[in-house]
C-alpha positions, 0 to 999 in steps of 0.5 A, a space after each residue: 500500500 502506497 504512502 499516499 493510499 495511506 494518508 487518503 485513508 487512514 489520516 482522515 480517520 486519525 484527524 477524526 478521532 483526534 477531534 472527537 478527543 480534543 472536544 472531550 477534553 476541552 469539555 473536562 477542562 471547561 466543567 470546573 468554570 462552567 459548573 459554578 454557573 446557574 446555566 443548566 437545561 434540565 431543572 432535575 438532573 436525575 429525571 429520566 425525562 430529560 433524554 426524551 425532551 432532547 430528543 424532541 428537540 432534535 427531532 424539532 430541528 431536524 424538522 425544521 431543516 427538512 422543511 426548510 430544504 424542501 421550501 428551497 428557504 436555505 438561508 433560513 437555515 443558515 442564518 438560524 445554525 450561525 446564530 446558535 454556533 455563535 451563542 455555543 461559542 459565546 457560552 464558552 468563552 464567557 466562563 473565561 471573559 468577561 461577557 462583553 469580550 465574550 460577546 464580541 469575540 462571538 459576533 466576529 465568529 459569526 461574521 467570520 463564518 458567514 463570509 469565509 466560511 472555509 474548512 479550517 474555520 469550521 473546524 476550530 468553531 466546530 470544537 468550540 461549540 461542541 465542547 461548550 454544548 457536550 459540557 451543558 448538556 453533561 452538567 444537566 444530567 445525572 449518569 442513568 438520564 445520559 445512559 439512555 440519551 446514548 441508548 435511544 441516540 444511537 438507535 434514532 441514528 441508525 434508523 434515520 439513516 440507514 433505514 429512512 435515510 432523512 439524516 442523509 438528506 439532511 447532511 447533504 442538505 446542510 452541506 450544500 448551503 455550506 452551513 458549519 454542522 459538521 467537522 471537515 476533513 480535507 482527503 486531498 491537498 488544495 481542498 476548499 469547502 467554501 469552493 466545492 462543498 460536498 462534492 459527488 460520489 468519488 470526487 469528494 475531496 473531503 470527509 465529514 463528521 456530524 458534530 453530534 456524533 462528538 456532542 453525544 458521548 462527550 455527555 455521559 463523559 461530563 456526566 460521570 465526571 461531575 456527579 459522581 464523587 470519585 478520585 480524579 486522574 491528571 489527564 493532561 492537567 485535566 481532571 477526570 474519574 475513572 468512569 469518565 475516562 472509561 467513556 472518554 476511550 470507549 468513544 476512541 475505540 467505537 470510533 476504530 471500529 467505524 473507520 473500518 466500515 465501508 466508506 463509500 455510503 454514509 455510516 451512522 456514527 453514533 451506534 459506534 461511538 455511544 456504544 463504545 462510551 457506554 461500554 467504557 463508562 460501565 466497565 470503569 464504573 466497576 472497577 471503580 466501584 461506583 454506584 451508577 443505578 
């Protein structure tokens, strides 16, 4: 195998799961600042109603999307995903800045996004929002709540898109309008999303990856670090559990396993990857002898 087969195939796996870790431990290390605010989703961490109202969200956006796409109101679309990839970011950097630093770093993203919305952009703005969202959400819900998002997730996931497909059409829809939901991986040197987008077929020169497929396991690692009382590991100066370092590699090697599936249809990201964080959660929580239920 050639070294150029190499990088086209493998690197873009590597950069993926690299991005998926990266939100993780960004997210470890905004928990302490993001903790000490009153900003939370859920009223009761420990209801397991909380995942089901996620859930209706999801499908209400998704819906919106959809409708959206088929009334040919793209911009609609666009300008509603720069406006909540702004309050994500925003959400973020206020808990290190003072709120109007905070507030107009945000608005420069979003213009930023808006006229040169270029792959490398996305990606870093894409980090930024799902370490911010996978730490709101993970500091709204007790382990046993993110257990079950993860569950009832992976399984929408693989039905949206291997049976009913809308969650294909979505991504193709969101990447046509160069709307910033996913993480770009270029497959080629000079690659430009602002350019060429999604492409067709093989003459893609790029890889993508739904942010929620970071968000979602990055709960349950949130989750397990701040609810439950348990020694906490260095992790790159980061603090960490044991479960939330069980869940933080389950994710990895769920992510290994889907980069040997085929490529050449869309994948289902989130049965792979919760599953792994799930697993990975409940084997450390063993060893670690914490009570999860």
């Amino acid at each position: 195998m050639s070294s150029e087969t190499i990088r086209e195939r493998f690197f873009p796996m590597a950069v993926m799961i690299f991005f998926v870790v990266a939100v993780q431990l960004l997210s470890l290390a905004l928990m302490p600042p993001l903790a000490e605010t009153e900003v939370r989703i859920f009223e009761n961490p420990e209801s397991a109603a909380n995942p089901f109202s996620y859930i209706i969200l999801v499908l209400g956006f998704t819906l919106f999307i959809l409708m959206a796409m088929k009334l040919k109101k793209g911009w609609v679309v666009s300008g509603v995903v720069l406006l909540a990839m702004a309050m994500g970011v925003y959400y973020v950097l206020s808990a290190f800045f003072p709120p109007t630093l905070a507030l107009l770093a945000s608005l420069a993203i979003l213009v930023l996004l808006h006229l040169y919305p270029e792959w490398y952009i996305i990606d870093l703005v894409g980090l930024l929002v799902c370490a911010g969202v996978g730490t709101l959400f993970g500091l709204s819900m007790t382990p046993f709540p993110a257990l079950l998002l993860l569950v009832v997730l992976a399984a929408y996931d693989a039905i949206s898109v291997y049976k009913t497909r809308h969650m294909v059409t979505l991504a193709e829809g969101v990447m046509e309008i160069r709307a910033p939901l996913l993480f770009v991986v270029p497959r080629k040197r000079g690659y430009s999303f602002r350019r060429e987008g999604l492409g067709s077929g093989g003459d893609r020169g790029a890889y993508f990856l739904g942010l929620g497929d970071a968000i979602i396991p990055t709960v349950l690692v949130i989750s397990a670090n701040w609810s439950l009382d348990l020694p906490q590991v260095e992790l790159f100066g980061i603090g960490a559990n044991l479960p939330a370092l069980g869940a933080m590699l389950g994710t990895a090697l769920g992510f290994a396993v889907l980069s040997t599936t085929s490529r050449d249809r869309p994948q289902a990201g989130l049965p792979f990857l919760n599953g792994g964080a799930i697993l990975g959660f409940l084997l450390a929580s063993l060893v670690a002898g914490a009570a999860v239920f």
